[in-house]
N, C-alpha and C positions, 0 to 999 in steps of 0.2 A: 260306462255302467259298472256300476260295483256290488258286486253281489256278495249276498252272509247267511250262512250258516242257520234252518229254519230252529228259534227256541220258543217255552212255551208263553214266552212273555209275548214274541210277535203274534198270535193268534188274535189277537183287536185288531191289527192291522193288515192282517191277511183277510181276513172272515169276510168282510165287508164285500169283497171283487167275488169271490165265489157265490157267497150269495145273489150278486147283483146278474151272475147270470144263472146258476140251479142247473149247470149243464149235467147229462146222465153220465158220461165218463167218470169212472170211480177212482182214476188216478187224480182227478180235479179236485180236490180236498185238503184242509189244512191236516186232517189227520194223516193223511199217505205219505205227505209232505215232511211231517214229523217224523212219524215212527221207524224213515227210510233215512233220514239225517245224518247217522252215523255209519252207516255203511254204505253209504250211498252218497253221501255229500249235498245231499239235498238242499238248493239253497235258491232266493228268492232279492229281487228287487223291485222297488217301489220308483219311479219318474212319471213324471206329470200324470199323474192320475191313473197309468198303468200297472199292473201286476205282472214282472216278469218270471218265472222259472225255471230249472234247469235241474239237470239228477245226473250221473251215473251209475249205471248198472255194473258194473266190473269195476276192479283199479284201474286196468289195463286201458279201460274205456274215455272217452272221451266226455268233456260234461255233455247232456245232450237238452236243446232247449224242448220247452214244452209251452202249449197255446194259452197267449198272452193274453190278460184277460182286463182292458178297461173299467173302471169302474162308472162310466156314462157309456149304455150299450149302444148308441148311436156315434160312436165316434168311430172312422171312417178307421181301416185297417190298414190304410195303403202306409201312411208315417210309421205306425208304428213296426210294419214290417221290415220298414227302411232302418230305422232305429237295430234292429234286429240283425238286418243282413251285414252293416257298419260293422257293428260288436264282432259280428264272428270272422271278418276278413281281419278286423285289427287283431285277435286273437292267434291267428292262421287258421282258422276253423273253415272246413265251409258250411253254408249254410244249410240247416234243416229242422223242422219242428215236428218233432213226433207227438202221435195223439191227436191228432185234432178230429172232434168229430164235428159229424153230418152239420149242425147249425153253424159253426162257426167255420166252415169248410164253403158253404151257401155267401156267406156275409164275405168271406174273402174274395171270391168268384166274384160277387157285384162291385166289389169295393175297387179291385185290381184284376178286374178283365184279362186274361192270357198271359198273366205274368208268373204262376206258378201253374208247379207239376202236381199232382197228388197221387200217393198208390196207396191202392188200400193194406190194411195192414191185419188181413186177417189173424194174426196170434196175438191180437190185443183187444181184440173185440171183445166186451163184456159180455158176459151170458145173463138174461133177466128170466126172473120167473115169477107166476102166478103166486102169490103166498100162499091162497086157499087150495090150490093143488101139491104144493110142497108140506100142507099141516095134512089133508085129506091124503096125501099116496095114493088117490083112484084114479080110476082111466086105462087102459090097457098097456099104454108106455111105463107109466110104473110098476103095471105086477110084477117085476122082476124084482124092485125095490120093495114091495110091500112085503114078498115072501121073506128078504133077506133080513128086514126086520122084524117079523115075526120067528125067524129063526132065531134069532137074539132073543127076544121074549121066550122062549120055550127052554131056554139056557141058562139064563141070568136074571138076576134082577136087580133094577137100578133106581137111581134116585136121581132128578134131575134138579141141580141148585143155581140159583142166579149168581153166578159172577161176583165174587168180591175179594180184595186181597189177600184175604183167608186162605184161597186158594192159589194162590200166586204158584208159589212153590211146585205144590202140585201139580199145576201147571207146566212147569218148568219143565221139569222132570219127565213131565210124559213125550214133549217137544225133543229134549235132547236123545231122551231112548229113540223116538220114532226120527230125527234128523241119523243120527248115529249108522241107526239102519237099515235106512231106506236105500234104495240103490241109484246109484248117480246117475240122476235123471240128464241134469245139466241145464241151462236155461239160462237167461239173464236172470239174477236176481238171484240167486237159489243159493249164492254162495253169503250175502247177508241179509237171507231171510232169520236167521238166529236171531240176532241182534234187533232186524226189526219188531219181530217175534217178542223176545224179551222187553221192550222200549213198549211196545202197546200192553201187556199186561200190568207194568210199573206203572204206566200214567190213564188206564183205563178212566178212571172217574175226573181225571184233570181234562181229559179230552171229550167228556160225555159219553163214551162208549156204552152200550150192555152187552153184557157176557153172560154164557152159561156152559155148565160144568156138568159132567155125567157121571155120578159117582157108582162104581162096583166093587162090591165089599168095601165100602167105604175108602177105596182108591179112585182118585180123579181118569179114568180111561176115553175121555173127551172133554172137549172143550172147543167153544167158539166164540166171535169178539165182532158187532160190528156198530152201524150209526146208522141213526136217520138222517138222510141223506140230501133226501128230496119230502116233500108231503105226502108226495106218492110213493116212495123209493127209497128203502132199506138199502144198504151195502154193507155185505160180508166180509170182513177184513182178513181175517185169520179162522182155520178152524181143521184139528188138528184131531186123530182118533188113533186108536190100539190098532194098530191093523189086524192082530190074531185075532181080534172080536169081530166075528164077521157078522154083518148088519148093523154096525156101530155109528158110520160114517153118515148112511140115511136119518138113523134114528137119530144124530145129532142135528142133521139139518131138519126133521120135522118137530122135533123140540123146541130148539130156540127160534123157529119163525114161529110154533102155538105160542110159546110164554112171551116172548120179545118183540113179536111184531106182526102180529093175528090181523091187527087196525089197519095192516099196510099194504095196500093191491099189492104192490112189486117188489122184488126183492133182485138186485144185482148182485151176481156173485164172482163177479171180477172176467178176469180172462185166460186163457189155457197156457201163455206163454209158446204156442207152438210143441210144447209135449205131449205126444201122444196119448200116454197113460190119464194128464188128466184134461184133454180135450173127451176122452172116452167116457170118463167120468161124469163131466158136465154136459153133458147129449143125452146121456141115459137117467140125465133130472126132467127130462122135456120141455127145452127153455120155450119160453112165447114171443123171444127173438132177441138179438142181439144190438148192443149199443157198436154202429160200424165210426170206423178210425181212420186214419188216413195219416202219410208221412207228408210232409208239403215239404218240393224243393221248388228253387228258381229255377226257370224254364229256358233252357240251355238258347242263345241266342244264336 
């Protein structure tokens, strides 16, 4: 198997497997797949009809595969796992596939009866939310978040503008202050979020993204980046605020789900990564339940 480097010329040959299955996992995407390329090595192969994947999160780290995706959904999983387990002993690897959720977790289990392990993988679970509860803020779970954007309102006043390279920069800028000073959280991924960061703002409109920007005093103090996903289901890519503006963080997320994605029951806004700080964060949005994951190893004989 020969895997390369995902660019934006492969997106015709990538697009086709994802769509063929619309799974809700928000790593499952030519955009994630992209905009993680370079600091992450994100990189994909194509054999008989199959879509293969792989990423790392750290240098240090090992590639690690992710759930392979046919493009005829009735094709039986057992070969291609085989195909799969081959690669990574010729590698010295051992075997494992992160991510796989609940359906293709189900079609494994039929395909290959007692031949994998699977553990759930709660710090990768997506959090989904109501869109009309994320543009309304009502309910009693949110008054905490209604007050804290109304405290913003009593403070400031902003202008909230769609996304376009106009604002890149300023974008930029507000990323690196708030990277700079944020306190090291830690995480997979957290060390080339920049990079990803910078990579989706630059090809925004190459990859159909919509983005929007929160401007105060005519400085950009927000911003957020995502895609339709599913028909039902928006995913949040990126979304990045002033932390001294407090009630900024809400009111960016019930912004650009009114202007960006009002039409769309559901909104995924990714997973916690296992950090506290912002597992805390996405609980106190009051998700309507999570897309669950699972690690798949073979089942020690």
């Amino acid at each position: 198997m020969e895997f390369q480097c995902v660019t934006l010329q492969d997106r015709e040959k990538m697009q086709p497997f994802f769509d063929a299955w619309r799974l809700e996992n928000s790593e499952l995407s030519f955009t994630n797949f992209f905009m993680w390329r370079d600091s992450c090595g994100a990189a994909y192969c194509i054999e008989d009809g199959v879509l293969y994947l792989q990423m790392s999160y750290c240098e240090t780290c090992p590639m690690e595969l992710y759930t392979p995706l046919p493009l005829d959904r009735s094709r039986n999983f057992g070969p291609i796992l085989d195909k799969l387990v081959d690669y990574q002993r010729s590698i010295g690897e051992p075997f494992e596939i992160r991510c796989v959720g609940e359906p293709v977790r189900a079609r494994i289990e039929e395909d290959c009866p007692g031949r994998f392990v699977f553990t759930e993988d709660r710090d990768n679970f997506d959090y989904l939310y109501r869109s009309e509860e994320l543009i309304s803020m009502q309910g009693k779970k949110l008054h905490a978040k209604r007050n804290h954007i109304n405290r913003f309102l009593s403070m400031y006043t902003y202008e909230y503008r769609e996304y376009t390279k106009e604002y890149l920069e300023g974008c930029w800028e507000l990323y690196t202050s708030w990277y700079e000073h944020k306190e090291k959280a830690g995480g997979p991924g957290m060390d080339g979020e920049p990079v990803a960061t910078r990579t989706t703002l630059e090809y925004a409109e190459e990859l159909g993204l919509k983005g929007g920007v929160i401007l105060v005093d005519g400085k950009v103090e927000a911003f957020s980046m995502g895609e339709l996903y599913r028909p039902d289901m928006a995913v949040i890519h990126v979304e990045k605020a002033n932390n001294d503006l407090q009630g900024l963080y809400p009111l960016m997320c019930q912004q650009f789900v009114a202007n960006a994605w009002s039409g769309v029951p559901f909104i995924n806004r990714e997973e916690d990564m296992g950090l506290e700080g912002m597992r805390k964060a996405k609980l106190s949005l009051n998700p309507c339940g999570f897309v669950q994951k699972y690690t798949l190893r073979l089942r020690e004989e």
